[in-house]
N, C-alpha and C positions, 0 to 999 in steps of 0.2 A: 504494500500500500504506500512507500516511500516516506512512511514515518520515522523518524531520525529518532527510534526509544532502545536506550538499552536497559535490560533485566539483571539483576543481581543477584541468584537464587542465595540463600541465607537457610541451611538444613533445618529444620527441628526434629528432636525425639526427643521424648523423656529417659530414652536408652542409652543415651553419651556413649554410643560405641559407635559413630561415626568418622572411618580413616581422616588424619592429618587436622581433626579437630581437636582443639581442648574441653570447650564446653559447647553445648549443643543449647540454643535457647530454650526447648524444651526440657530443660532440667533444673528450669525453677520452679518445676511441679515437684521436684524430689523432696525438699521437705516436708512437704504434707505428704507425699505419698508415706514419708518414712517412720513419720509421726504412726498410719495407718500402722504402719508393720510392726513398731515397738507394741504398740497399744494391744496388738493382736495376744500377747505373751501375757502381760497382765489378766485380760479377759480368760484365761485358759486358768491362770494360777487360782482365779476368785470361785472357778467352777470345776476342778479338777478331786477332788474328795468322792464328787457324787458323781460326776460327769466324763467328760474328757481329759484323756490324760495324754494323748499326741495332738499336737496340731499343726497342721502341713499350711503354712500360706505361700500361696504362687504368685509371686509380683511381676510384676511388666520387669525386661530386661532379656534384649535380641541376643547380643554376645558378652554382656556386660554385666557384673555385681554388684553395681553401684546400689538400688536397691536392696538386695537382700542382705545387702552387708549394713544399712542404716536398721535394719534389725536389732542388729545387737550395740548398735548404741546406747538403748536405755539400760544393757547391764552395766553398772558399776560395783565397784569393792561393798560400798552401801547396801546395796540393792542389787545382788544378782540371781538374773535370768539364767534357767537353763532354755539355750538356743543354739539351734546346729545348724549353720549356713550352711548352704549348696551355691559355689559359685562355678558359673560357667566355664573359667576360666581354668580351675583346677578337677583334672579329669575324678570320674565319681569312684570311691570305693565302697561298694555293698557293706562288705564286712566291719569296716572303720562305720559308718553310720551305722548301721543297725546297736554295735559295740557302745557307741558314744550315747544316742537315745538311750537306750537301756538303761546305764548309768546313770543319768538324767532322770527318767521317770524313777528310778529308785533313790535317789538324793533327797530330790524335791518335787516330788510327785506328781510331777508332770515334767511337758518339753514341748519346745517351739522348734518348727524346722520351714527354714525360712530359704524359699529357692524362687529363682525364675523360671518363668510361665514357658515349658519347654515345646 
């Protein structure tokens, strides 16, 4: 049409695993998503006696852990969570996770396992 526009495409995800980027503007959803994700491990500990004693959350994250790792940020020396991250980045072992929950639910009676949505 001989219009003189140029376009600047600018990615987003909230997945930050976009090559030769740093931050993806989509990744200032991440803390609230990850508010979401801590919060998940509280609601298991308040209901875990009578109820649930695993709880799987699957978060957004294509190749990336950025997510599942804001998981365990609400454990501290204070206040710890038992929570078993699954990052994509490091290949899965059955046995190491099965091992680790176990532990966990027999601690503290319960366990958060906190991965991306595969």
């Amino acid at each position: 049409m001989g219009y003189p526009i140029k376009a600047v495409h600018v990615p987003k995800t909230v997945d930050n695993d976009l090559p030769i980027t740093d931050n993806c503007p989509g990744l200032a959803r991440w803390p609230s998503t990850s508010r979401v994700d801590a919060r998940g491990s509280f609601d298991v500990a308040s209901m875990c006696k009578t109820s649930t004693k695993v709880f799987i959350l699957e978060v957004m994250g294509r190749h990336a852990g950025w997510i599942a790792a804001a998981g365990g940020l609400a454990s501290t020396k204070d206040c710890e969570i038992p929570i078993v991250i699954l990052f994509p980045e490091i290949s899965f072992d059955k046995d190491k996770f099965l091992a680790k929950v176990d532990a966990n639910v027999k601690k503290f009676g319960y366990c958060t396992v906190s991965c991306r949505k595969a």
